[in-house]
C-alpha positions in Angstrom: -93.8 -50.3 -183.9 -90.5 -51.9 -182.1 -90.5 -52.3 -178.1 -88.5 -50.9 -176.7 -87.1 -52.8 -173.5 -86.7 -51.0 -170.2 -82.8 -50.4 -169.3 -81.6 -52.8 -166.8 -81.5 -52.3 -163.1 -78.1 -51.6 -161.4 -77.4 -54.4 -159.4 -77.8 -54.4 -155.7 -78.8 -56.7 -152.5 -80.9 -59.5 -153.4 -85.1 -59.0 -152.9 -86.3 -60.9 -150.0 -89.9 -62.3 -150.3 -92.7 -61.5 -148.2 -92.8 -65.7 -146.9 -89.0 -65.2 -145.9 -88.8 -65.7 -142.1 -88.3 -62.7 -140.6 -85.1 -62.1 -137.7 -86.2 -62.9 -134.0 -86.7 -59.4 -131.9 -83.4 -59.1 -130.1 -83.7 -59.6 -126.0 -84.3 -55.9 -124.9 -87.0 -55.4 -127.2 -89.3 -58.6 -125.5 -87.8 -57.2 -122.5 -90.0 -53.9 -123.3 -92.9 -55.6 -124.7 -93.5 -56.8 -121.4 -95.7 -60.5 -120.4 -96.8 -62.1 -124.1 -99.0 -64.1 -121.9 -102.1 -63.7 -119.5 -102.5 -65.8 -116.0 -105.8 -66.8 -115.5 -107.3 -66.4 -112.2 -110.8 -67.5 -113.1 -113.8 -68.2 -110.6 -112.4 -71.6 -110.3 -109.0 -71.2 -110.4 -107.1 -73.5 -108.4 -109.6 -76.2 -107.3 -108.8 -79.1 -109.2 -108.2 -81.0 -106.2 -110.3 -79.0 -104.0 -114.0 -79.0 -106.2 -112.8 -83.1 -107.1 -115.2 -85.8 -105.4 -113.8 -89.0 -104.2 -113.9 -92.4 -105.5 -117.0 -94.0 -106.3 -119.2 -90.8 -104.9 -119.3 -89.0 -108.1 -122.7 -87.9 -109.6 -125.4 -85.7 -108.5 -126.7 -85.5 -105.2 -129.2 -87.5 -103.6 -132.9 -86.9 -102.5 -132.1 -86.7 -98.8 -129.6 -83.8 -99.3 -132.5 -81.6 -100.7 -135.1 -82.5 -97.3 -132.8 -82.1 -94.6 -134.4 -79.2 -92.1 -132.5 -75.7 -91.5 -133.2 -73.1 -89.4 -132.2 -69.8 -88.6 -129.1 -69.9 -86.3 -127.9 -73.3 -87.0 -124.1 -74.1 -87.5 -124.1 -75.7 -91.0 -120.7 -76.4 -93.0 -120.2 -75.5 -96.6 -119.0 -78.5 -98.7 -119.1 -77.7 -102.4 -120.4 -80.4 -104.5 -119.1 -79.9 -108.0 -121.9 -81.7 -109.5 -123.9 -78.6 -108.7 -122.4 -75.5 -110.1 -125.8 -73.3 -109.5 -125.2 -71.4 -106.4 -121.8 -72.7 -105.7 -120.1 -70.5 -103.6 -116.4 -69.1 -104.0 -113.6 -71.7 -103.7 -112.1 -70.0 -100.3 -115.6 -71.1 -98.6 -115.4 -74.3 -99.0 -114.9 -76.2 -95.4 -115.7 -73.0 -93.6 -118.6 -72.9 -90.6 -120.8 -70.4 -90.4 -124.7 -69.0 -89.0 -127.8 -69.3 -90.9 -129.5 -65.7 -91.1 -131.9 -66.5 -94.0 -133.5 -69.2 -95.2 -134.7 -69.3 -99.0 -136.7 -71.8 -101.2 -133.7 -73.1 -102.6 -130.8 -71.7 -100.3 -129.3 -70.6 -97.3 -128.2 -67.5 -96.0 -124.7 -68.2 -94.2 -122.8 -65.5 -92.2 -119.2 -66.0 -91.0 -116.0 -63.9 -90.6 -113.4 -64.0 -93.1 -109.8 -62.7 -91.6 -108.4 -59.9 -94.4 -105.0 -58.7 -93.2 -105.2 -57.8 -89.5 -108.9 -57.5 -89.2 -112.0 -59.8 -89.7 -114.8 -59.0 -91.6 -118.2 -60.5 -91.5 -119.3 -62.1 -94.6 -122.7 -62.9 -96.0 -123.6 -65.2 -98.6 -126.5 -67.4 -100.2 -125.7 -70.8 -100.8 -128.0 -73.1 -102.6 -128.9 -76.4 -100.1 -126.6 -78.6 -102.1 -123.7 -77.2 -100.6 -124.7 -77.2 -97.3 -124.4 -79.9 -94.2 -125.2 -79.8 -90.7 -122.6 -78.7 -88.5 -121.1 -81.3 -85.7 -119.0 -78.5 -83.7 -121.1 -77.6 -81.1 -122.7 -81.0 -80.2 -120.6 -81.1 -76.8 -121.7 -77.9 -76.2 -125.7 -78.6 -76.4 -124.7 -82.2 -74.5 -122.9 -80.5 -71.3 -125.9 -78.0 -71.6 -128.2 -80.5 -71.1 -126.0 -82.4 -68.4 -126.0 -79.1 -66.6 -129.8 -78.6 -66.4 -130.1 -81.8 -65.2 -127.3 -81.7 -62.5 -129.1 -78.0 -61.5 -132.7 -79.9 -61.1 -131.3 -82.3 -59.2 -129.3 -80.0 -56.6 -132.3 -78.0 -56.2 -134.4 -81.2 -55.0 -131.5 -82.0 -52.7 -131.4 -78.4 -51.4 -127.4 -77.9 -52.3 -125.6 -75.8 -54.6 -124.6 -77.1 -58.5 -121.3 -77.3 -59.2 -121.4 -77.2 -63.6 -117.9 -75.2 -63.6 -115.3 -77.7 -65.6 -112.2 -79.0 -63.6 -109.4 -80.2 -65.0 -108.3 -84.1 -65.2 -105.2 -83.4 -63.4 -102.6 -86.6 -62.4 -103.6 -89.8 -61.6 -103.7 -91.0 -58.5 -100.8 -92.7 -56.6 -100.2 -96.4 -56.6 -97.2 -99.3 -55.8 -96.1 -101.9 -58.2 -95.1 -104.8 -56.2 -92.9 -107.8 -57.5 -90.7 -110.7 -56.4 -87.6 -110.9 -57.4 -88.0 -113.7 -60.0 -90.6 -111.4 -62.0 -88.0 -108.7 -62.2 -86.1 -108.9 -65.3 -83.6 -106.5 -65.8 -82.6 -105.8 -70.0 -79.2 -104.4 -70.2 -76.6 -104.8 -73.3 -73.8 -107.5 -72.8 -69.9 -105.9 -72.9 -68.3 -106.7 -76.0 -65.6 -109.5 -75.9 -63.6 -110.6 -78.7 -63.2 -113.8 -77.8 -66.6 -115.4 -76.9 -65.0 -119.2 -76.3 -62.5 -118.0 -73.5 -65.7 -116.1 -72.1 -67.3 -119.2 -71.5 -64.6 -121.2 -69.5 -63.7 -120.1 -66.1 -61.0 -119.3 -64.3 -61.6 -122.0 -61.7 -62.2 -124.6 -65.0 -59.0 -123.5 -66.5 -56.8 -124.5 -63.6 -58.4 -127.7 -63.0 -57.5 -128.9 -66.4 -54.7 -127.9 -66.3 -53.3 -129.9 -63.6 -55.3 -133.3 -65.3 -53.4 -132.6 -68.2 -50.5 -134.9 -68.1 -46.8 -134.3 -68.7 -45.2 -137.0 -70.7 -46.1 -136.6 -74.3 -47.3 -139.0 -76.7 -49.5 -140.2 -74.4 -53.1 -142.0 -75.9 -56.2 -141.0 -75.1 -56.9 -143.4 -72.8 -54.6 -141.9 -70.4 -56.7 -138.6 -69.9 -58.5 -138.6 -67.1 
């Protein structure tokens, strides 16, 4: 039996292989395909410098942040410490002041208002202790309570009325400054004048030497008075 070999092909364009590189999309058609790419917004996003601790403070916490004493209705901060990521609050609470409403084993139930557009909402969330300080902004407050207790004992011993309202500073009193004249010093800028040298001598000077000056020229030094 003979083969018999299939005619050959008409020519035409060239085959391109499957590992050719294929044309780039033109412009409208990414245009249409939209974002190739996703932002992430995780629950972290954001707090690289926020959820960082500072130099030489890194690690976990210590014993003493664990004992410290709350109690329902005391001010308390929220600092995250990013050592401890269980019950770590949202990053927009961190450095906000709020209520304690709950206390738990291992957290804190913290209220506080949260401003949304034009309105404010009151927010509740459990924080584990770890993230929590004691708050320092109403010290003045409990202090001039106190002072005002006291000032109210007292006027009710003397038999007068308490006066607790706050007053403000207002001016300081009136007062002369007295001072010779040789204390006063008076600092003013100096006119300009070209010609410092010819500031120096005076009028009066000027004349003077120039009737010593002789006449006759040639004369020595000696001569001059």
């Amino acid at each position: 039996l003979k083969a018999v070999s299939a005619p050959p092909s008409p020519p035409g364009p060239p085959r391109v292989s499957c590992l050719t590189a294929r044309p780039a999309p033109a412009a409208d058609t990414v245009a249409a395909m939209g974002k190739l790419h996703t932002i992430s917004r995780g629950y972290r996003s954001g707090t690289r410098n926020k959820f960082s601790k500072k130099y030489r403070s890194k690690g976990m916490p210590g014993t003493s942040r664990y004992m410290a004493v709350f109690r329902r209705g005391d001010y308390v901060d929220i600092v995250v410490d990013p050592s401890v990521q269980k019950g770590m609050p949202f990053s927009f609470y961190h450095g906000r002041t709020g209520v304690v409403f709950n206390v738990n084993r291992n957290a804190l139930g913290v209220e506080m208002t949260k401003i949304v557009g034009n309105r404010q909402l009151r927010k509740r969330i459990h924080v584990n202790i770890a993230h929590v300080r004691k708050s320092r902004c109403n010290e003045s407050f409990l202090r001039r309570v106190k002072e005002n207790d006291q000032k109210k004992r007292d006027a009710k011993i003397l038999g007068v009325k308490a006066d607790v309202k706050r007053h403000p500073e207002g001016p300081k009193e009136m007062k002369i400054v007295k001072a010779t004249e040789d204390d006063v010093e008076v600092l003013a800028p100096l006119p300009f004048i070209e010609n410092y040298f010819e500031r120096r001598a005076r009028p009066q000077a000027r004349r003077e030497l120039s009737t010593a000056m002789p006449t006759t020229r040639g004369c020595g030094a000696e001569e001059w008075p």
